[in-house]
Structures are given as C-alpha cells and as structure tokens.
C-alpha positions as CSV (number, residue, x, y, z in Angstrom):
1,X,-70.1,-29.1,-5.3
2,X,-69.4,-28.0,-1.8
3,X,-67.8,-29.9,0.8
4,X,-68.8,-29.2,4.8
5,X,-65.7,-27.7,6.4
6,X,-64.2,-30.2,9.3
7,X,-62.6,-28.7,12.1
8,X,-59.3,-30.3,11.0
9,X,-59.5,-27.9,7.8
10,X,-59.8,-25.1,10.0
11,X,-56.8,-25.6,12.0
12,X,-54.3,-26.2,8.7
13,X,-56.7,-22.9,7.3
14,X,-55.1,-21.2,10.5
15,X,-51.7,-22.8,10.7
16,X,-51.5,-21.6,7.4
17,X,-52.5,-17.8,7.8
18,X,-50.3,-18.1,10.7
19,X,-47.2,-19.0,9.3
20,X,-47.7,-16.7,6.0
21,X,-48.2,-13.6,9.0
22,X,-44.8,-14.9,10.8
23,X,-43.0,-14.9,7.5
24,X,-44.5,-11.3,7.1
25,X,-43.5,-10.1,9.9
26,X,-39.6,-11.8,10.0
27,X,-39.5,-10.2,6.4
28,X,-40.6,-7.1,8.3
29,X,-38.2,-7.1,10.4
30,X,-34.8,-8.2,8.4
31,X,-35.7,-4.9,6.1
32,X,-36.0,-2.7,8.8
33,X,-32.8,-3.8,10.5
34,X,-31.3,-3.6,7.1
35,X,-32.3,0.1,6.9
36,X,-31.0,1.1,10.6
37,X,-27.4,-0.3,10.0
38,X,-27.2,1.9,6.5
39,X,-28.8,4.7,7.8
40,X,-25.6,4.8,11.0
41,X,-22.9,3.4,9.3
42,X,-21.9,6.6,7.2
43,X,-22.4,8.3,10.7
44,X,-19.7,5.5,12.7
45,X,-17.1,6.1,9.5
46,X,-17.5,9.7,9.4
47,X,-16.8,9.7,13.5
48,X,-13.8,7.5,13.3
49,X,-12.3,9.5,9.9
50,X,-12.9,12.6,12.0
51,X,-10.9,10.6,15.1
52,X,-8.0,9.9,12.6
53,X,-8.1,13.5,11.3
54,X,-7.9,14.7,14.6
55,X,-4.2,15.9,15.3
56,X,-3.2,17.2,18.6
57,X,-1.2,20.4,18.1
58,X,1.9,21.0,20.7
59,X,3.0,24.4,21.4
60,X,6.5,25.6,19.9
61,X,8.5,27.0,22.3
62,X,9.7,30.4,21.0
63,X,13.2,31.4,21.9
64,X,12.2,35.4,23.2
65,X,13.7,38.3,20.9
66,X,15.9,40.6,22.7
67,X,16.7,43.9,21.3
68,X,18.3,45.5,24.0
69,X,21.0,44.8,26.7
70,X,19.8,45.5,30.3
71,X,21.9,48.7,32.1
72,X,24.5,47.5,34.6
73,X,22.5,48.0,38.3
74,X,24.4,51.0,39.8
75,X,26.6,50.5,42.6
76,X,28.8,52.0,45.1
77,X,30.7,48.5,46.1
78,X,33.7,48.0,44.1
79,X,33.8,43.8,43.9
80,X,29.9,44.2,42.8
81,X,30.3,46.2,40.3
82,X,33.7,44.3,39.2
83,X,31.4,41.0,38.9
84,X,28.8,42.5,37.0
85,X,31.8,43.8,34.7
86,X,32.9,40.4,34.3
87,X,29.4,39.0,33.8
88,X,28.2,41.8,30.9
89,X,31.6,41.6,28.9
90,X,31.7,37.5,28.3
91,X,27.3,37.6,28.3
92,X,26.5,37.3,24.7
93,X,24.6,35.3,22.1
94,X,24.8,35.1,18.1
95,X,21.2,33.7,17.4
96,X,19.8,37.2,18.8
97,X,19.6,40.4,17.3
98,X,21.9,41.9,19.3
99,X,25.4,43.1,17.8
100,X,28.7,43.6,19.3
101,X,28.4,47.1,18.8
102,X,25.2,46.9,21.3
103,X,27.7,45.1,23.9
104,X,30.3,47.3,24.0
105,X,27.6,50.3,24.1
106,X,26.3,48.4,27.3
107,X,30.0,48.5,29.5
108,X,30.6,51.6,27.9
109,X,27.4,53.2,29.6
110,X,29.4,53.1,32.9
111,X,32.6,54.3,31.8
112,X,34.6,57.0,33.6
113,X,31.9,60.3,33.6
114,X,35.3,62.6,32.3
115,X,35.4,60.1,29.2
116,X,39.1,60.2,29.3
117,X,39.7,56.4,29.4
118,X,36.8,55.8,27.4
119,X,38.5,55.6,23.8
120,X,41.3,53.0,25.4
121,X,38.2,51.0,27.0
122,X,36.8,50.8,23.4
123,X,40.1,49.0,22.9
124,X,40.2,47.0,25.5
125,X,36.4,45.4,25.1
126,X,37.7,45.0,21.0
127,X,40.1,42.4,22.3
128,X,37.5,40.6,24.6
129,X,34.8,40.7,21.7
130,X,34.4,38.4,18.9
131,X,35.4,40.9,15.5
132,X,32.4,41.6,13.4
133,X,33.9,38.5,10.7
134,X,34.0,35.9,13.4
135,X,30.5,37.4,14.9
136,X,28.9,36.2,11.8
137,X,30.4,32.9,11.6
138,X,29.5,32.2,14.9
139,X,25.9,32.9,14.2
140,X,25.9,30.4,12.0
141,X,26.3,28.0,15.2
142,X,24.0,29.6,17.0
143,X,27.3,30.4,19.4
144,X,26.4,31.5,22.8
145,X,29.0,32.8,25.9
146,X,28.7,33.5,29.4
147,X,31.2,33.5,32.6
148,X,30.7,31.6,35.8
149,X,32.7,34.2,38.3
150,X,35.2,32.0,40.8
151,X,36.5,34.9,42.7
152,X,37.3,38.8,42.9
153,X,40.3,39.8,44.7
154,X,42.4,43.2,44.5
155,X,46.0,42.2,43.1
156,X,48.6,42.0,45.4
157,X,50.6,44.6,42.8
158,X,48.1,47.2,43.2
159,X,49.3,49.1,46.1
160,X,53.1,49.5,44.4
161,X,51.1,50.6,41.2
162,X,49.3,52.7,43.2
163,X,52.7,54.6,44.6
164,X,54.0,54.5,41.2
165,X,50.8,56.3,39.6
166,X,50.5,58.8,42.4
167,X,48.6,61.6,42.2
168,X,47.3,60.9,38.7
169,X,44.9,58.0,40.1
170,X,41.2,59.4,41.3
171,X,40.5,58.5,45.0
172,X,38.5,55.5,45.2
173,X,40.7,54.3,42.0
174,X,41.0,50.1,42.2
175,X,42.1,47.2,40.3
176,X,40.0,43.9,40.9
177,X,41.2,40.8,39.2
178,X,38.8,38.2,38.4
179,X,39.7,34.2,38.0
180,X,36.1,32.7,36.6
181,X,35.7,29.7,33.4
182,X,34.4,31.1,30.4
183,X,31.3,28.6,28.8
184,X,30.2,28.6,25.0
185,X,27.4,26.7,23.7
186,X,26.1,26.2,20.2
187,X,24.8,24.1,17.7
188,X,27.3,22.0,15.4
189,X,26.1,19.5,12.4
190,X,22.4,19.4,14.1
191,X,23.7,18.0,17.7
192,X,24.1,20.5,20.6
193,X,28.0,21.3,21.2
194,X,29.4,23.1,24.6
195,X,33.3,24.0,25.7
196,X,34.5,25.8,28.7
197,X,38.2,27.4,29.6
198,X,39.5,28.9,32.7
199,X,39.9,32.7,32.3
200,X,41.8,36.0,34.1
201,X,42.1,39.5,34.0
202,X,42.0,42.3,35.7
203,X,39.2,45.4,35.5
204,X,40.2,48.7,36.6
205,X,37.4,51.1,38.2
206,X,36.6,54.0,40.1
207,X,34.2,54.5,43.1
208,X,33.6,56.9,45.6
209,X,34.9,59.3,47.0
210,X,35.2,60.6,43.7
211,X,32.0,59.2,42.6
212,X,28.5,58.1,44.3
213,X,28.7,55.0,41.8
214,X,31.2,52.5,40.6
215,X,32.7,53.4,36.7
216,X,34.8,51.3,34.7
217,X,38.2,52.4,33.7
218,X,39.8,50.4,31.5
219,X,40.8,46.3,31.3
220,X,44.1,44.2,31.3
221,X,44.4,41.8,28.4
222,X,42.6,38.7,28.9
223,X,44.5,35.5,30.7
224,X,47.8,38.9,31.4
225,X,45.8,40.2,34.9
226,X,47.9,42.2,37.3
227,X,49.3,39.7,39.9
C-alpha cells in the first residue's frame, strides 16, 4: 500500500543523503591525507639521514718535503756572509729528509776555491753537527735547530794573529765572531717541547782582493771564539 510522500519526508530523505555524502567525503579525505604523509615521510628521513651523514672534511696541513738545502747567496761583504755562515750551520731539522751529510755539503759549497782548508772545515762543521747516532735519535722527536744572530764583530785578537800569521794569510783574510742563542724545538711524549742557549764562535773567511766573493775558511770550537 503506498503512502503520499509529505514534504517532512523529503527533508529527512535529504538530510539523510546529505549526511551519508559528508561522511563520504570526510572518509575521502582522512585516506588521502593518510596517503600524502607516507608517500613524504621516507623522503624527510632520507633528507635528515643524508644531513647526519654529511661530514665536513678539513684540510690537513702538509708539512712541505724538502730535499735540498738552498746555496748560500754570494757575497762580497764579509759580516754578510759571516751571518749567513752562522745561520746555515745551526739551520737544520730531523723530521725532513735532509741528512747531515747534505748540511755540511751546503757550507762546504763555499769553502776556500784552493780546497786547502776544506778537509779541516769538514772537521770543524763535525763538531757543530749532531753525529749520525744522535741524528737518528733526534728524529725520533721531531728535533728541530736554528740561530737568532745577536751580533758580528771582528775579534779584538785578530790584528796580533794577523802579525803573527804573516804572509801565509790571503788578502782580504778575516775572523768574524758571532754571539747569537741557539733554539731547538721538538716533540716530547705528544706535547710540543722548545730550549734555547746562548752560543759563540768565531768563523774564519776570505773575501776580496783575493776573491770577487766571500769563502769560508775554517771555524773555532763552539762557545772557544777568538776574543
């Protein structure tokens, strides 16, 4: 039997339909933010695992390798070439691959032309150099020298030696002593070490008129200069 349709039924009829559509459509909506988050979540991990992998990488500093002393700069000027003397023969460093031998090669590059003193020179940078035994223990500390020059002066002995010696000496034949502190670094038990000692001696050289350039001669013992 069918009943007429009042418009109160039609309303509840449409109230109905539209809550069942809003239902739909939150539904809708819930799933599809559901499916968004998933979908850019691996994306936001793999971004802030890829910001913790991330390291930033500092340069080492390299110490440079040096193979080979520089020459002495030639000269003509006797308290010049006295300082740079000085300078090369106290100038060296155990954590390179330089020797002693190399050292000694380097003074010994402006010796006297004639080579006459050259053998006692030999001698004479022996005392001033580390021997080979000690070289390699100070390696081990990563030992470093070098001289801080505090003056040049000619001895006030030199013009009585010079009487004494006399015709045997070359003209332009000097004696320069130098007063300078002698400074070693190195490394000791992991912590950075230094010392430093007040040094003399006296270098013995050439120049003109008997030669353009400055040449070494031979050395006094170290901390015995000529007064």
């Amino acid at each position: 039997m069918l009943y007429p349709t009042t418009p109160d039924d039609l309303r509840r009829r449409r109230l109905i339909v539209a809550g069942i559509a809003a239902a739909l459509l939150l539904i809708a909506f819930v799933t599809y933010a559901l499916l968004v988050h998933r979908t850019h979540s691996p994306s936001t991990n793999a971004q802030i695992d890829t910001a913790q992998d991330t390291v930033e990488l500092t340069p080492v500093e390299t110490k440079p390798v040096i193979t080979e002393l520089p020459a002495l700069r030639p000269t003509s000027d006797p308290e010049t070439f006295a300082q740079q003397v000085a300078e090369a023969m106290f100038a060296w460093d155990t954590a390179t691959l330089l020797t002693r031998t190399d050292h000694i090669e380097q003074l010994v590059a402006v010796a006297d032309p004639t080579g006459e003193s050259t053998p006692g020179l030999v001698a004479d940078l022996d005392n001033y150099l580390p021997t080979q035994g000690a070289w390699v223990e100070l390696a081990k500390y990563e030992t470093r020298q070098w001289l801080t020059v505090d003056s040049v002066n000619m001895p006030t002995k030199w013009a009585e030696a010079q009487i004494q010696a006399g015709n045997e000496l070359l003209p332009g034949t000097t004696a320069l002593t130098i007063h300078g502190t002698r400074h070693r670094a190195g490394i000791w038990e992991g912590d950075p070490v230094a010392s430093q000692h007040d040094v003399a001696f006296t270098i013995f050289l050439v120049c003109g008129p008997s030669y353009p350039e400055c040449h070494l001669l031979r050395l006094s013992m170290l901390d015995k200069p000529l007064d």
